[in-house]
TORPATOR-435060 format. One record per residue: residue number from 1; residue in three letters; x, y, z of N, C-alpha, C in turn. Coordinates in Angstrom, 2 decimals. Each point is the difference from the previous one (the first is absolute). Last residue first. Example, Ala and Ser with C-alpha at 12.3 -4.5 7.8 and 13.67 -1.06 7.14 Angstrom:
TORPATOR-435060
+-----+------+---------+---------+---------+---------+---------+---------+---------+---------+---------+
| pos | code |    n_xx |    n_yy |    n_zz |   ca_xx |   ca_yy |   ca_zz |    c_xx |    c_yy |    c_zz |
+-----+------+---------+---------+---------+---------+---------+---------+---------+---------+---------+
|   2 |  SER |   12.85 |   -2.25 |    7.08 |    0.82 |    1.19 |    0.06 |   -0.77 |    1.09 |    0.73 |
|   1 |  ALA |    0.29 |   -5.72 |   -0.07 |   -0.89 |    1.19 |    0.00 |    0.90 |    1.20 |    0.00 |
+-----+------+---------+---------+---------+---------+---------+---------+---------+---------+---------+
***
This chain:
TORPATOR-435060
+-----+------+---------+---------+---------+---------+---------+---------+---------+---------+---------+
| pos | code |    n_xx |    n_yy |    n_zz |   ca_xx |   ca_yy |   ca_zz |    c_xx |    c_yy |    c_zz |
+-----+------+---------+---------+---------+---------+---------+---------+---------+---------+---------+
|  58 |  UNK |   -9.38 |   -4.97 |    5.05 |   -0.01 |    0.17 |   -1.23 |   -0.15 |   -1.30 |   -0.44 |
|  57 |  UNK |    1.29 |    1.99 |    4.49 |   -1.24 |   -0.56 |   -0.26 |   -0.90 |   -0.05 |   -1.57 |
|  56 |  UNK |    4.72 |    0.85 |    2.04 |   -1.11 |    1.33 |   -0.42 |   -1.65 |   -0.41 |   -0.19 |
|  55 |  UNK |    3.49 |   -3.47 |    0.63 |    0.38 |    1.07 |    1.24 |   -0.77 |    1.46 |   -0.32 |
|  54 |  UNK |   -0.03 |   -3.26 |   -3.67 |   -0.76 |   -0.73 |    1.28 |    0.32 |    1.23 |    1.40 |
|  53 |  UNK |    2.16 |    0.81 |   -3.91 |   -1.58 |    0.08 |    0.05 |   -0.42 |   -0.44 |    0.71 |
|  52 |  UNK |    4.81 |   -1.00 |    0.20 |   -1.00 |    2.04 |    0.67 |   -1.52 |   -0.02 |   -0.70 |
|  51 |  UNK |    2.10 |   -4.35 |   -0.26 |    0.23 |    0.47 |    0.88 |   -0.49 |    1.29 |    0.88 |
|  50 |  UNK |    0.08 |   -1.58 |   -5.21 |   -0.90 |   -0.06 |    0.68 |    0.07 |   -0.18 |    1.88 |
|  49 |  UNK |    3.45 |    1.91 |   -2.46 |   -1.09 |    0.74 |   -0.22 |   -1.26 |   -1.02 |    0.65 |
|  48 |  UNK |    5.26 |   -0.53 |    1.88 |   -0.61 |   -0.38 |   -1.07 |   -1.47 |    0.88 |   -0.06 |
|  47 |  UNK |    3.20 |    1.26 |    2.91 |    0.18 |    0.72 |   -1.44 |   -0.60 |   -0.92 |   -0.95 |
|  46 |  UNK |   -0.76 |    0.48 |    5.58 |    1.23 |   -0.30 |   -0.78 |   -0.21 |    0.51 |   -1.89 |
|  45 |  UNK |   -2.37 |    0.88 |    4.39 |   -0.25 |   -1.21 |   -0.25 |    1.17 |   -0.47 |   -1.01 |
|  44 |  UNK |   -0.03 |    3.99 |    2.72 |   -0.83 |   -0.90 |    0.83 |   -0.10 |   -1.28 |   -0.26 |
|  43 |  UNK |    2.19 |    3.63 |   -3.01 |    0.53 |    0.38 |    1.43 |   -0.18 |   -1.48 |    0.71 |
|  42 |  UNK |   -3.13 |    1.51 |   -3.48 |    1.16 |   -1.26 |   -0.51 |    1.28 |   -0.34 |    1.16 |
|  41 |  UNK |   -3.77 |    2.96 |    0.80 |   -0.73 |   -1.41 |   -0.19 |    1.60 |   -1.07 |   -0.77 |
|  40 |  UNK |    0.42 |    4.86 |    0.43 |   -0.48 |   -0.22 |    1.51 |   -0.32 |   -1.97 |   -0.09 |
|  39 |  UNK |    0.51 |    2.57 |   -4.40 |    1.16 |    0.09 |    1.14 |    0.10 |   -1.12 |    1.21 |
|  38 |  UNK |   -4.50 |    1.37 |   -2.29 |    0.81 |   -0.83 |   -0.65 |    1.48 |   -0.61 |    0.79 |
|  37 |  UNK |   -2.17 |    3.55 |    1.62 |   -0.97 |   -0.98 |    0.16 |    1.16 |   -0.92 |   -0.57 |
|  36 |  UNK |    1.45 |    3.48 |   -0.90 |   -0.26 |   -0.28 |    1.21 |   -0.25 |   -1.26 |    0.54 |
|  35 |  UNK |   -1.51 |    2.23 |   -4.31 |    1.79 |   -0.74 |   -0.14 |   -0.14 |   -0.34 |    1.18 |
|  34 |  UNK |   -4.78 |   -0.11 |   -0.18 |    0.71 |    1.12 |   -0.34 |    1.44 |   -0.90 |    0.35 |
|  33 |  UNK |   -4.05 |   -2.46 |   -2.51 |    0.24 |    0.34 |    1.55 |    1.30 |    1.32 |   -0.55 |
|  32 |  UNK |   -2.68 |   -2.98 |   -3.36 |   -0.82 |    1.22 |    1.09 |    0.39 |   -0.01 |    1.12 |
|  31 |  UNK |    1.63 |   -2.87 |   -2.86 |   -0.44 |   -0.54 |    1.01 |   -0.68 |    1.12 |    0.52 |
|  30 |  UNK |    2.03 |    0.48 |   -4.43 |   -0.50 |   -1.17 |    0.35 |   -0.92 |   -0.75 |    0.81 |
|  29 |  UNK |    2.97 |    4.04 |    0.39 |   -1.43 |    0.18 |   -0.67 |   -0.62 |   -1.30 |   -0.59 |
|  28 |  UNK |    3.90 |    0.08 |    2.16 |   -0.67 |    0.81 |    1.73 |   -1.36 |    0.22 |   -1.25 |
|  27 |  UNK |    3.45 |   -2.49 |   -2.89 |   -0.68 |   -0.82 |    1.99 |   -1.13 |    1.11 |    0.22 |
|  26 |  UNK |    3.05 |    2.06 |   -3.41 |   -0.99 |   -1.10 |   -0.23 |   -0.86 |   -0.52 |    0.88 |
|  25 |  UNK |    2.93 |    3.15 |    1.52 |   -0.85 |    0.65 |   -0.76 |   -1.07 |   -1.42 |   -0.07 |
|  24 |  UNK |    3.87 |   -1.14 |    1.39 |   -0.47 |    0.32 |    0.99 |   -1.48 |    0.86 |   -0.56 |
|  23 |  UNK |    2.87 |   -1.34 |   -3.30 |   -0.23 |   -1.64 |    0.84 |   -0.82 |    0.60 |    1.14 |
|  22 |  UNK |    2.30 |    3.38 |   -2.51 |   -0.85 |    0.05 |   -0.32 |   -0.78 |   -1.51 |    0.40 |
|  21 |  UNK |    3.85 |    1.40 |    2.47 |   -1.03 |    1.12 |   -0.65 |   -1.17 |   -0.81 |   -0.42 |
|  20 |  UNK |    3.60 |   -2.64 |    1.97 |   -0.45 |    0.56 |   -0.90 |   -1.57 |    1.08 |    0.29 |
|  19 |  UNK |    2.04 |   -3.16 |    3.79 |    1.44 |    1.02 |   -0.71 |   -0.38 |    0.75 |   -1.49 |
|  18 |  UNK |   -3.35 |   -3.36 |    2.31 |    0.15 |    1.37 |    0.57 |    0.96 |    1.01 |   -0.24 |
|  17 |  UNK |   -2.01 |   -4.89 |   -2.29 |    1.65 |    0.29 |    0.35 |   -0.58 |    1.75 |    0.09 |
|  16 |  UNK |   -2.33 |   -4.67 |    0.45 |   -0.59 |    1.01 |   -0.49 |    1.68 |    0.92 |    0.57 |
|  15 |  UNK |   -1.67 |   -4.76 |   -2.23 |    0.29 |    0.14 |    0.51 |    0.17 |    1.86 |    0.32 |
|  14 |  UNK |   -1.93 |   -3.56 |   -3.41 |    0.25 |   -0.54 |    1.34 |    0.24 |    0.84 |    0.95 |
|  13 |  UNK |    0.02 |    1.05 |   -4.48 |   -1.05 |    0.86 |    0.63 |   -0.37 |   -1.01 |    0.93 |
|  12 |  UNK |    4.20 |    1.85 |   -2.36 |   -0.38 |   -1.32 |    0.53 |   -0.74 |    0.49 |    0.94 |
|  11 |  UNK |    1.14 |    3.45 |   -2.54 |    0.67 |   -0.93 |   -0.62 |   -0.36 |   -1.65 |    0.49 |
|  10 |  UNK |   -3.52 |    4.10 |    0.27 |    1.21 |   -0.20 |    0.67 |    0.64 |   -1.31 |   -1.04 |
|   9 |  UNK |   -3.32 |    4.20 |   -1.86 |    0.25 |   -1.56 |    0.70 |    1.38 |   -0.24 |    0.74 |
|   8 |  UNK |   -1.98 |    5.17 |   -0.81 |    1.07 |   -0.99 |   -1.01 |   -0.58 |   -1.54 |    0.93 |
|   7 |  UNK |   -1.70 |    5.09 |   -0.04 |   -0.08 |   -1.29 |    0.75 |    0.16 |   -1.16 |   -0.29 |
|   6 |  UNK |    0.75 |    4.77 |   -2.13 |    0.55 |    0.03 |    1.68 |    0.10 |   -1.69 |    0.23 |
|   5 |  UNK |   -2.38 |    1.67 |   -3.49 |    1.35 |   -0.91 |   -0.42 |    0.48 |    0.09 |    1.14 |
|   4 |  UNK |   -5.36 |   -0.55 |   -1.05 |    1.14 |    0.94 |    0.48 |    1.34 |   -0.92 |    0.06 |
|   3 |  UNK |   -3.86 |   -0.95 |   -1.53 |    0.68 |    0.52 |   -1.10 |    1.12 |    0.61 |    1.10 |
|   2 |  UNK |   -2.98 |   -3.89 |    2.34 |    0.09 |    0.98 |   -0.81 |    0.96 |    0.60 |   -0.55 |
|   1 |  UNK |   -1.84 |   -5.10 |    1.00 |    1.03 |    0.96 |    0.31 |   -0.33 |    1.30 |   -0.72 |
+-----+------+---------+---------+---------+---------+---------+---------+---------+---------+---------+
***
């Protein structure tokens, strides 16, 4: 993880909650995808994380 404080861990890193700032920060640089992306994939697959990695091909 880097120093940056923007990119806080999620509280339950089961699961990926789009209503936070900085949860959406975390993910979309995690996964090298843009918020969107991110968005777009939980929309499709639901909110558990390994769900949208698999749907990002992650």
């Amino acid at each position: 993880m880097t120093d940056d404080k923007n990119l806080r861990a999620p509280r339950d890193a089961e699961r990926v909650n789009v209503n936070e700032d900085y949860e959406v920060r975390y993910w979309s640089h995690k996964w090298g995808v843009s918020e969107q992306q991110l968005r777009d994939a939980v929309k499709r697959v639901g909110v558990m994380s390994r769900d949208v990695a698999k749907a990002l091909g992650k």
